[in-house]
Biopython code that builds the backbone (N, CA, C, O; Angstrom):
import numpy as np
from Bio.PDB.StructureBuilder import StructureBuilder

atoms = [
    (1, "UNK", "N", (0.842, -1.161, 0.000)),
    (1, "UNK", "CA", (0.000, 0.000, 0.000)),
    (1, "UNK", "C", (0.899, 1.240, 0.000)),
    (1, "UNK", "O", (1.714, 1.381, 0.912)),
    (2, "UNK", "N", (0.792, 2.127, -0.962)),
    (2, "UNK", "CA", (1.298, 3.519, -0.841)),
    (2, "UNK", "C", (0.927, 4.359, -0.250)),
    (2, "UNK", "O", (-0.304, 4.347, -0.273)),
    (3, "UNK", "N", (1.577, 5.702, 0.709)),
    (3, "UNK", "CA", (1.328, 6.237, 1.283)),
    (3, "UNK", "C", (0.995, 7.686, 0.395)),
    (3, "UNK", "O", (1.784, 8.221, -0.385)),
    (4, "UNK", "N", (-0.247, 8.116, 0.699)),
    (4, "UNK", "CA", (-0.290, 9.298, -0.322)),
    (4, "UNK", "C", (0.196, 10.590, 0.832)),
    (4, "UNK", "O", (-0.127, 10.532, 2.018)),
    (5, "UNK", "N", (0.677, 11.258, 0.488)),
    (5, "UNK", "CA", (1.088, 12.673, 1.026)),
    (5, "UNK", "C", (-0.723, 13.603, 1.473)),
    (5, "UNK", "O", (-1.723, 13.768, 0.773)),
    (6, "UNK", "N", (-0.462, 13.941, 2.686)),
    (6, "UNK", "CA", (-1.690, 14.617, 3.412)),
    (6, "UNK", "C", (-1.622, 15.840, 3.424)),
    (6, "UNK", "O", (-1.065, 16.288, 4.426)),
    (7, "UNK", "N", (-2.129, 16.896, 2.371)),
    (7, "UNK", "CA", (-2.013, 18.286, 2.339)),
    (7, "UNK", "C", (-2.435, 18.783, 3.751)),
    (7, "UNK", "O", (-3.506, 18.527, 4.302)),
    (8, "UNK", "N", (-1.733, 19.302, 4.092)),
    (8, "UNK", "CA", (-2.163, 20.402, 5.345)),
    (8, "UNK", "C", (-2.336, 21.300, 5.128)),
    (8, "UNK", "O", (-1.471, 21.886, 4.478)),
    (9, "UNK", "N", (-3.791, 22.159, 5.589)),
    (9, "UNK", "CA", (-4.265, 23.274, 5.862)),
    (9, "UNK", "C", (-4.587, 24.069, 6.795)),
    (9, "UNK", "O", (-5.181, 23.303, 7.553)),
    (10, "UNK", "N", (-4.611, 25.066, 7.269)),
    (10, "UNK", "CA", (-4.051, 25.798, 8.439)),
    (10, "UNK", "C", (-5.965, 26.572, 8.500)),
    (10, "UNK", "O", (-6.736, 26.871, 7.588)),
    (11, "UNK", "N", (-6.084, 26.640, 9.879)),
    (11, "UNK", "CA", (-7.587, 26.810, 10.566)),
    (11, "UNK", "C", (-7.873, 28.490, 9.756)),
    (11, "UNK", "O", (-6.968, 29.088, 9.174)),
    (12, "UNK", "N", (-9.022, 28.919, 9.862)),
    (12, "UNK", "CA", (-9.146, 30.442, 10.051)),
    (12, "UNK", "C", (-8.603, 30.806, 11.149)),
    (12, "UNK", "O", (-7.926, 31.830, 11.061)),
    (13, "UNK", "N", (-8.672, 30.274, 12.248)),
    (13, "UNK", "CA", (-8.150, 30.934, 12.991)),
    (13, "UNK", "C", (-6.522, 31.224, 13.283)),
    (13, "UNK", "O", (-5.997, 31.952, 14.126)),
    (14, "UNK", "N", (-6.062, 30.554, 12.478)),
    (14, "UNK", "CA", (-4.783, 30.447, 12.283)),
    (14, "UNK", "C", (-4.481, 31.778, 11.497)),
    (14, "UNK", "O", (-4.141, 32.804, 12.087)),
    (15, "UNK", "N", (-4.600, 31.716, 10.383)),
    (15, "UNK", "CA", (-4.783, 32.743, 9.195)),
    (15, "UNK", "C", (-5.176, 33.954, 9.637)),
    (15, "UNK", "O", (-4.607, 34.935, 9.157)),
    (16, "UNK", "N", (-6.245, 34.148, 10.660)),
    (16, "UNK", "CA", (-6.758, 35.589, 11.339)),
    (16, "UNK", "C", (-5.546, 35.917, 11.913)),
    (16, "UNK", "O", (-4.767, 36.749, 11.448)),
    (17, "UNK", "N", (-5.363, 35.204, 13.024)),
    (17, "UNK", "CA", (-4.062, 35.548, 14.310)),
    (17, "UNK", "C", (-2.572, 35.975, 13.556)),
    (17, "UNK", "O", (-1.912, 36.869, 14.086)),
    (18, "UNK", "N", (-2.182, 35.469, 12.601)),
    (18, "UNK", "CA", (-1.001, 35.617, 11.682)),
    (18, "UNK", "C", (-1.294, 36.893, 10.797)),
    (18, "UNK", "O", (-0.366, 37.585, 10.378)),
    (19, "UNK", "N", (-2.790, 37.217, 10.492)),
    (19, "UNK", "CA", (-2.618, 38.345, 9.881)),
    (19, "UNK", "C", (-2.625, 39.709, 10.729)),
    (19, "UNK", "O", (-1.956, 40.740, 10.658)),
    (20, "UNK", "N", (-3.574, 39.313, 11.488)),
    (20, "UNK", "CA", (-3.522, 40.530, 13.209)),
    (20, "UNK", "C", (-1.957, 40.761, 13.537)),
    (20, "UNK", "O", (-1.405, 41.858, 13.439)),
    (21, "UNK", "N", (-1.257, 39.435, 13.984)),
    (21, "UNK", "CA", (-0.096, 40.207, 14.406)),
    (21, "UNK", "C", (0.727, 40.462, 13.848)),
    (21, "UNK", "O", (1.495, 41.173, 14.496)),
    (22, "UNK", "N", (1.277, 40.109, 12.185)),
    (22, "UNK", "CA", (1.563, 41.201, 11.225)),
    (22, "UNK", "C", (1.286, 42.500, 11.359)),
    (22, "UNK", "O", (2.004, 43.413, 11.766)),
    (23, "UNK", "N", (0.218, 42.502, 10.995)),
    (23, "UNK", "CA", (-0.534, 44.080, 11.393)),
    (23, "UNK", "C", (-0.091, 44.631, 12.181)),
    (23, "UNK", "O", (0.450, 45.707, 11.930)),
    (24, "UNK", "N", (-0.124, 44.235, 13.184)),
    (24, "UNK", "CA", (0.105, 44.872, 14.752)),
    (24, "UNK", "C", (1.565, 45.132, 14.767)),
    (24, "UNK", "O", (1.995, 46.223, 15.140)),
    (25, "UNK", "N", (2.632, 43.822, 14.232)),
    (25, "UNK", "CA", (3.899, 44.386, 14.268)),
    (25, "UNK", "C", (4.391, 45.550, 13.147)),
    (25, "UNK", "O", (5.428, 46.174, 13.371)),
    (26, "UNK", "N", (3.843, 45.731, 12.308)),
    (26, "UNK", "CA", (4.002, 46.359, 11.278)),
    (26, "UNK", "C", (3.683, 47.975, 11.673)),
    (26, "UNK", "O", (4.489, 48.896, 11.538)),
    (27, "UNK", "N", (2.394, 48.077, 12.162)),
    (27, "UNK", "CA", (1.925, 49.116, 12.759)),
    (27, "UNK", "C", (2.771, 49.864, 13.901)),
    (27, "UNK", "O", (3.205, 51.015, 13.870)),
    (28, "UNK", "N", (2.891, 48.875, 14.945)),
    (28, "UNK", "CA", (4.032, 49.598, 15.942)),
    (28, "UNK", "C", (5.285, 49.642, 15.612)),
    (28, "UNK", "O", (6.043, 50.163, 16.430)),
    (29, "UNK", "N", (5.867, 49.100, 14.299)),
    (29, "UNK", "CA", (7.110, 49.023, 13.832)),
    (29, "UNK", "C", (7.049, 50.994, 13.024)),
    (29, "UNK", "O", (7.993, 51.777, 12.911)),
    (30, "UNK", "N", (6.122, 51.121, 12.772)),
    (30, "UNK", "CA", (5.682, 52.604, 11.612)),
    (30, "UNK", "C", (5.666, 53.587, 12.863)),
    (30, "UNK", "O", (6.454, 54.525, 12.985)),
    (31, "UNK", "N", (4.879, 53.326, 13.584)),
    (31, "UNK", "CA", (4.232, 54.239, 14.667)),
    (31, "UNK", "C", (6.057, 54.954, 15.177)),
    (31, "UNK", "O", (6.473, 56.031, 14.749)),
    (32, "UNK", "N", (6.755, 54.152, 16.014)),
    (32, "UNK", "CA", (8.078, 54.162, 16.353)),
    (32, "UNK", "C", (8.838, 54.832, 15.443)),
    (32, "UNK", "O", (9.625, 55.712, 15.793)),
    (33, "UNK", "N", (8.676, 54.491, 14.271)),
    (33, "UNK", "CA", (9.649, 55.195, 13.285)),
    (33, "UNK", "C", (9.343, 56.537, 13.232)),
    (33, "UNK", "O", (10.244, 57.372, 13.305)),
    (34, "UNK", "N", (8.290, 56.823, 13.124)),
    (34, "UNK", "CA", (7.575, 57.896, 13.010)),
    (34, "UNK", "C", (7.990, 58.827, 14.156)),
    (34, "UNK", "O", (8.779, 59.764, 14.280)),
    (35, "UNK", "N", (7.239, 58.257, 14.837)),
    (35, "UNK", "CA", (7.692, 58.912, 16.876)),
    (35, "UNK", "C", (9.427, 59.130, 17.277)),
    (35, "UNK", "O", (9.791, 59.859, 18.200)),
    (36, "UNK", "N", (10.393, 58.334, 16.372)),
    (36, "UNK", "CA", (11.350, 58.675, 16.735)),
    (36, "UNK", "C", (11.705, 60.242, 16.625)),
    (36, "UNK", "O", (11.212, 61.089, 15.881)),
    (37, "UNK", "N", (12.971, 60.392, 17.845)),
    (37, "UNK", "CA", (13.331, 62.160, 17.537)),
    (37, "UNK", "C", (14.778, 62.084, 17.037)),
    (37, "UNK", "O", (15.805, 61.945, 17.700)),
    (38, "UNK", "N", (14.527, 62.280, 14.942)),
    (38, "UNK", "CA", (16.183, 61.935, 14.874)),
    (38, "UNK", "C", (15.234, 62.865, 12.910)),
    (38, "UNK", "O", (14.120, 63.295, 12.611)),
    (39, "UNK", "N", (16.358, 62.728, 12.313)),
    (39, "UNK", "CA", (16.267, 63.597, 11.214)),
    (39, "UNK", "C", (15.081, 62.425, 10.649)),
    (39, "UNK", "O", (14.920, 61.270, 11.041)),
    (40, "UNK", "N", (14.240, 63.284, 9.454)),
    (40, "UNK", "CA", (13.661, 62.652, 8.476)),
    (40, "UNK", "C", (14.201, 61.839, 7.633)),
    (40, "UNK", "O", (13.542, 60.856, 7.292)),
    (41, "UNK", "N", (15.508, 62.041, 7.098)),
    (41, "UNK", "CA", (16.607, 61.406, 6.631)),
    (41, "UNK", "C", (16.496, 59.773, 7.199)),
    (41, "UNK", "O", (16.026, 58.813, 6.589)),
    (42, "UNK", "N", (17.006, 59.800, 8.377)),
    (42, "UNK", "CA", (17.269, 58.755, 9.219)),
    (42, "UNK", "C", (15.798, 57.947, 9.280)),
    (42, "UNK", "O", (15.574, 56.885, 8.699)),
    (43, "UNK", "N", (15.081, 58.505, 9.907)),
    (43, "UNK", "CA", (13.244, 57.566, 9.760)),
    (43, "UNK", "C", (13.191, 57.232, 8.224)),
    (43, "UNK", "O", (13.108, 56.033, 7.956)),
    (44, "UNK", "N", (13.223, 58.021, 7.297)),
    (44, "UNK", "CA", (13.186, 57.766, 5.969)),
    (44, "UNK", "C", (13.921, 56.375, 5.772)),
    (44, "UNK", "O", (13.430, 55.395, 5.211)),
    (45, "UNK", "N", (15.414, 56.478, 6.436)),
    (45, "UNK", "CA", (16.589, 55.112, 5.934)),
    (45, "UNK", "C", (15.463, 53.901, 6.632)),
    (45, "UNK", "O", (14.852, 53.096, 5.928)),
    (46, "UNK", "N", (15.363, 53.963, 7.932)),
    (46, "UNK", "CA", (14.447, 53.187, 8.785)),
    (46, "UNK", "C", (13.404, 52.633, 8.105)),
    (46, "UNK", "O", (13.524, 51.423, 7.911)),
    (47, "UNK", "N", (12.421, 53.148, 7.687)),
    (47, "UNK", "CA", (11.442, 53.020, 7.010)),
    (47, "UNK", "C", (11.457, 51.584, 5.752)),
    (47, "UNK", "O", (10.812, 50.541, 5.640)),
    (48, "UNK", "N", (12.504, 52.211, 5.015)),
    (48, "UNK", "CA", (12.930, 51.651, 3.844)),
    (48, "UNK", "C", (13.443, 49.911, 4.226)),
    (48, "UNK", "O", (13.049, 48.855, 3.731)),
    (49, "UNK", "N", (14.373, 50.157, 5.202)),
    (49, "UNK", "CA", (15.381, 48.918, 5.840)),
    (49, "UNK", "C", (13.935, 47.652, 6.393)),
    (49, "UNK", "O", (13.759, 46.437, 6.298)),
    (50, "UNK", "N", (13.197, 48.789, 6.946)),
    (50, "UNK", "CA", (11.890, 47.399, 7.048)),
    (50, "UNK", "C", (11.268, 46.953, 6.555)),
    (50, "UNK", "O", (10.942, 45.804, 6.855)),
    (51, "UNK", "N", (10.677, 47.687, 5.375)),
    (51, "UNK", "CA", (10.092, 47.486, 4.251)),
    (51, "UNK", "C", (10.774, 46.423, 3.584)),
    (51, "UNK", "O", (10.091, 45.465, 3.222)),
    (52, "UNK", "N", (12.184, 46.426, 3.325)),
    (52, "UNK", "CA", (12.967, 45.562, 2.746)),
    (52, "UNK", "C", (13.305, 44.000, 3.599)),
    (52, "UNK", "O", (13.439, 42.820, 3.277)),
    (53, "UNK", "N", (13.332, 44.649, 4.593)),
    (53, "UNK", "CA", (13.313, 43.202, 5.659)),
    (53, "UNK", "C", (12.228, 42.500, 5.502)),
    (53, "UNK", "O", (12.410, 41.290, 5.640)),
    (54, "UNK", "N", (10.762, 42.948, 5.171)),
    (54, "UNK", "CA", (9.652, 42.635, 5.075)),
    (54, "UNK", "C", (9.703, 41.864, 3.624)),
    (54, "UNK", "O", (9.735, 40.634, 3.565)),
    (55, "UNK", "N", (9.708, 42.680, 2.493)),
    (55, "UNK", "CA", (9.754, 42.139, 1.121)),
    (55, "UNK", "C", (10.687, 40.680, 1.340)),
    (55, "UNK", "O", (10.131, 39.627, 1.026)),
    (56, "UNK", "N", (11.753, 40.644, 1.746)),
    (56, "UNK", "CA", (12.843, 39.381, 1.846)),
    (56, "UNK", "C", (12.325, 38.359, 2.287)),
    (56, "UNK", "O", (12.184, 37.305, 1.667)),
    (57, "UNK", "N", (11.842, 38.695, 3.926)),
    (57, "UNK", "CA", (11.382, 37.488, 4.660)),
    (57, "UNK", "C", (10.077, 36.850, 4.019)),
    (57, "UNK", "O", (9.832, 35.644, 4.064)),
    (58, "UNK", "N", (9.347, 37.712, 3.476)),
    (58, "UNK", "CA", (8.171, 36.786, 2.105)),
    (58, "UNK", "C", (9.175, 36.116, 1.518)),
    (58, "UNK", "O", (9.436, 34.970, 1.884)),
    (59, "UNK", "N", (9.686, 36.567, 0.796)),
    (59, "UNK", "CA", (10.322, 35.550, -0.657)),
    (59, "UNK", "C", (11.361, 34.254, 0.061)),
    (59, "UNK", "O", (11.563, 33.135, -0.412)),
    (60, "UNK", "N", (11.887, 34.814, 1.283)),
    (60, "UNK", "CA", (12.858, 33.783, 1.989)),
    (60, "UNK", "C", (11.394, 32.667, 2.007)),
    (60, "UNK", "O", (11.273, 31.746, 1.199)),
    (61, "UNK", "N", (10.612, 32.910, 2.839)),
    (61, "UNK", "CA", (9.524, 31.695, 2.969)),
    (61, "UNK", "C", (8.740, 31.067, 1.730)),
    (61, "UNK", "O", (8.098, 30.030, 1.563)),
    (62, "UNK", "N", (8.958, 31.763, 1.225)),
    (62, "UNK", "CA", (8.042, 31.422, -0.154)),
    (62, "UNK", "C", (9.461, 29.815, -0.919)),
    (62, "UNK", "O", (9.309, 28.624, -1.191)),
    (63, "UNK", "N", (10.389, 30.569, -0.950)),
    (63, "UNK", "CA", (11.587, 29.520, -1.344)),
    (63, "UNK", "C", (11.498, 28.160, -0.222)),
    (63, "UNK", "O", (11.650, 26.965, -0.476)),
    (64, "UNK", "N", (11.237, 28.734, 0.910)),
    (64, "UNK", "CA", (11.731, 27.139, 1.284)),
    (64, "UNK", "C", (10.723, 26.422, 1.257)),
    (64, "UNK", "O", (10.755, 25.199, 1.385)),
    (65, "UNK", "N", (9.360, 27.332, 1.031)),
    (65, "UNK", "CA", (8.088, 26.351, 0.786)),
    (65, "UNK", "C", (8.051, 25.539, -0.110)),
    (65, "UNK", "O", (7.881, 24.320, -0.128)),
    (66, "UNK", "N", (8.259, 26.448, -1.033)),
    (66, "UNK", "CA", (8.750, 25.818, -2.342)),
    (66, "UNK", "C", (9.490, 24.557, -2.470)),
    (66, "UNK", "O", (9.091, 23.524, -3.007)),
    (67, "UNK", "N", (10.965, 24.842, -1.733)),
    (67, "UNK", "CA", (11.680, 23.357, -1.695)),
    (67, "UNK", "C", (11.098, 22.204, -0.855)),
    (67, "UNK", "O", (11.298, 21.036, -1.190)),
    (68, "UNK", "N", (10.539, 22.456, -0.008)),
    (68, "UNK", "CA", (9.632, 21.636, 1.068)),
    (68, "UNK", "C", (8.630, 20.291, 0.153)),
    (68, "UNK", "O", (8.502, 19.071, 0.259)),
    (69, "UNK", "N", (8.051, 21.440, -0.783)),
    (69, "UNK", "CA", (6.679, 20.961, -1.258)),
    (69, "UNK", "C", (7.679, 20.224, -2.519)),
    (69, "UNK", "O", (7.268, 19.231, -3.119)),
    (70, "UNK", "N", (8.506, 20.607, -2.706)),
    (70, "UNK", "CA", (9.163, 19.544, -4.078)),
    (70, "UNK", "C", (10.051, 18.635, -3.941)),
    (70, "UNK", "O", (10.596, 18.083, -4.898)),
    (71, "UNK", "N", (10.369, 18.299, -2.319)),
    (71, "UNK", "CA", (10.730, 17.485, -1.889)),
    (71, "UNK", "C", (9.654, 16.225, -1.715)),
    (71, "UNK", "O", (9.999, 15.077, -1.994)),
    (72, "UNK", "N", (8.552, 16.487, -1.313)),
    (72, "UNK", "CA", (7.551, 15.191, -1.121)),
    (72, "UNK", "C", (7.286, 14.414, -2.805)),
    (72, "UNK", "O", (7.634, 14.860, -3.898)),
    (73, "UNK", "N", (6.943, 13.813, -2.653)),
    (73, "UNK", "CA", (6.810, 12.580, -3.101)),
    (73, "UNK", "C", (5.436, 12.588, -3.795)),
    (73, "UNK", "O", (4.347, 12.569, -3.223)),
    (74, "UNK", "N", (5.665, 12.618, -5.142)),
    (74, "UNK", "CA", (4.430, 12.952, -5.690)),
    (74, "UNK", "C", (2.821, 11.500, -5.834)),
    (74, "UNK", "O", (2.649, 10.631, -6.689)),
    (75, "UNK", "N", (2.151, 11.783, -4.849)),
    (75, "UNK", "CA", (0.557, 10.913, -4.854)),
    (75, "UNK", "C", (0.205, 11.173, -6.390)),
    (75, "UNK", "O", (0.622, 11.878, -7.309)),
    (76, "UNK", "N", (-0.957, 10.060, -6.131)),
    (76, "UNK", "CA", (-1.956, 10.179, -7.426)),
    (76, "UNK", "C", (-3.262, 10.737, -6.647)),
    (76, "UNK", "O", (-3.872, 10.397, -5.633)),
    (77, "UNK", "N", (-3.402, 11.833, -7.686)),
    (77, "UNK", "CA", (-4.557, 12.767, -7.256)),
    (77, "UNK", "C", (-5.501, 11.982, -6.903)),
    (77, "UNK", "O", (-5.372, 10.911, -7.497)),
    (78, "UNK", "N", (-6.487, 11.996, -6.147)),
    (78, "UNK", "CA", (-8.036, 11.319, -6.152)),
    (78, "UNK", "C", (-9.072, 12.367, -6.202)),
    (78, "UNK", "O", (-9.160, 13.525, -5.793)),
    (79, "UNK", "N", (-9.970, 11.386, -6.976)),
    (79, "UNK", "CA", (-11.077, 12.517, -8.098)),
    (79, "UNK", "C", (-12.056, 12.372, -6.119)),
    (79, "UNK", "O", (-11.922, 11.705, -5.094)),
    (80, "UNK", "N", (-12.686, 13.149, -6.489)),
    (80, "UNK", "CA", (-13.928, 13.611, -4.863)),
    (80, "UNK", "C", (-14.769, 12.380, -4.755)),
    (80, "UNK", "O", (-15.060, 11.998, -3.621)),
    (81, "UNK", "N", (-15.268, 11.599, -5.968)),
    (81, "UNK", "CA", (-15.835, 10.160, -5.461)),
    (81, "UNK", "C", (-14.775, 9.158, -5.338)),
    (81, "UNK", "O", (-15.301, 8.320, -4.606)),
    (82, "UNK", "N", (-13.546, 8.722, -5.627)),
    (82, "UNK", "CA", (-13.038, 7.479, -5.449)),
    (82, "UNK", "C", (-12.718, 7.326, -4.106)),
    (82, "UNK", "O", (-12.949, 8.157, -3.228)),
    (83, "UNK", "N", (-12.186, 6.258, -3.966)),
    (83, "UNK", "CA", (-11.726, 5.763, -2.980)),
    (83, "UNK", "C", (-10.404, 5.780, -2.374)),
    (83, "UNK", "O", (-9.655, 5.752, -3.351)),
    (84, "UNK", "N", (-9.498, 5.817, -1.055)),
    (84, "UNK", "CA", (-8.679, 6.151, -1.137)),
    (84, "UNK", "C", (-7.701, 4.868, -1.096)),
    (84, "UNK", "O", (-6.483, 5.017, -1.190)),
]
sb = StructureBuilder()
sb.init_structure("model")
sb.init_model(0)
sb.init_chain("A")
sb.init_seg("    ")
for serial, (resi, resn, name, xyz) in enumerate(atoms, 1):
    if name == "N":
        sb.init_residue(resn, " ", resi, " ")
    sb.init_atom(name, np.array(xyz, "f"), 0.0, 1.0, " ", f" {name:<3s}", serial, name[0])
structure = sb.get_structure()
């Protein structure tokens, strides 16, 4: 008997909480920059450096998902009536 690979899917509530505290870190990450007392210059560099930390750490995860998911072992699809 072959073992078919078990897609995992992650709750709403999972998906809510991960997007809230994005948000939330993102928000108090702006707020701070903002509130700092230092040239516009400098909040400006700030600004940018997170933004970019942000853009990276997507694509960093997106890659290893990527290698993750092309590491398993490819199943045979099953149509919604067969059997497993």
């Amino acid at each position: 008997m072959s073992e078919t690979p078990v897609k995992q899917q992650n709750t709403a509530a999972f998906y809510g909480q991960a997007v809230a505290s994005f948000s939330v870190a993102m928000a108090a990450t702006a707020i701070g920059i903002f509130k700092l007392h230092a040239d516009a210059w400098v909040r400006g560099f700030l600004a940018i450096a997170v933004l970019y930390l942000v853009t990276s750490s997507f694509t960093l995860a997106k890659v290893i998902r990527d290698r993750q998911e092309g590491a398993q072992p490819a199943g045979r699809a099953y149509g919604p009536f067969e059997k497993l």
